[in-house]
N, C-alpha and C positions, 0 to 999 in steps of 0.2 A: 909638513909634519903630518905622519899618519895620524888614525883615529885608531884607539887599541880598543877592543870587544872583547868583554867577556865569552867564556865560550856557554854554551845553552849546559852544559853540563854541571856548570855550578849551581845552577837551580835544582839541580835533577840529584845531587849532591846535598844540597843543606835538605833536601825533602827527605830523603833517605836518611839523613845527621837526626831530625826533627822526628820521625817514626821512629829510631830509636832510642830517641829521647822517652818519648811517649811510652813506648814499650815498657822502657825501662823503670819510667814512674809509675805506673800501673800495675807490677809487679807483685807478686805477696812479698812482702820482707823488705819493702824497696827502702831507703831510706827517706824521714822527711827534711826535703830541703824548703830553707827559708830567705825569704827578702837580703836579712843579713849575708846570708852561706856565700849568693852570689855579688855582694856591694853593693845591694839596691836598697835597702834601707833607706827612704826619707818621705819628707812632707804626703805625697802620694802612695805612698805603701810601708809600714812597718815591719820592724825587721823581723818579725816575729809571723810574717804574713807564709803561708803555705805554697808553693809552686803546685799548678793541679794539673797545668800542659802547658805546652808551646805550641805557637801554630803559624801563618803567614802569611802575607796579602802583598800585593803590589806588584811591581814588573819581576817577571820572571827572571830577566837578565841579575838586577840586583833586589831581591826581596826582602821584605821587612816582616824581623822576626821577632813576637811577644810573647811572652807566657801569661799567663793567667793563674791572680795570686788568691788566695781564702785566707781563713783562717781566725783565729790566730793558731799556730801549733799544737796548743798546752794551755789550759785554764791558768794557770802562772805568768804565762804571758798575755792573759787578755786584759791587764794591765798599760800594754801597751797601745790600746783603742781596737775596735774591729775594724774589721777588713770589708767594706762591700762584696760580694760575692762574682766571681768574675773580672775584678780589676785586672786590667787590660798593662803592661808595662813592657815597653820597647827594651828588648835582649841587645846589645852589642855586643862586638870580638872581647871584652876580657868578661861579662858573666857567661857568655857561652863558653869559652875556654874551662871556666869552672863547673861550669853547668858540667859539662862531658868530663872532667877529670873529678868531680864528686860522685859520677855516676859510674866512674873504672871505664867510659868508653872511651877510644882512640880517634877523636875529631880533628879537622882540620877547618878552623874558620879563620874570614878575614885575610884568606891566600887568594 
């Protein structure tokens, strides 16, 4: 049985996905996404909590990727508790999927 390798381009790929993530939240007029928007709502983050970037650490071949929540959105939602600033919450393939189709970008994760 072979051993199958990611190719080094897939890191070189979500870095680029991730930059225009950023971009894109950074924006004037971007939209504000939340906890909810992407399914991450619970115990560690409310859904009311703010996305403020994505960013990623670990082996280049398969990297792990987190955004960084604030918040709350809306004085209306600071009902739902605050948010420490900088809460740290691990992305996988379906909020990324969302993350890039709330944001009109054309990603491809989880390939």
């Amino acid at each position: 049985m072979s051993e199958h390798h990611l190719s080094r381009a897939t890191h070189t790929l979500d870095l680029a996905q991730l930059a225009q993530i950023d971009e894109r939240l950074a924006a004037s007029g971007a939209p504000t996404l939340t906890a909810a928007d992407l399914g991450l709502a619970d115990d560690a983050v409310p859904g009311a909590a703010v996305l403020l970037r994505v960013w990623c650490r670990g082996d280049p071949e398969f990297p792990d990727i987190f955004g960084d929540f604030g918040g709350p959105s809306t004085s209306a939602s600071a009902s739902a508790g605050p948010v420490a600033a900088g809460t740290h919450v691990r992305l996988h393939t379906p909020s990324l999927l969302a993350l890039s189709r709330l944001l009109g970008l054309h990603h491809r994760w989880g390939v």
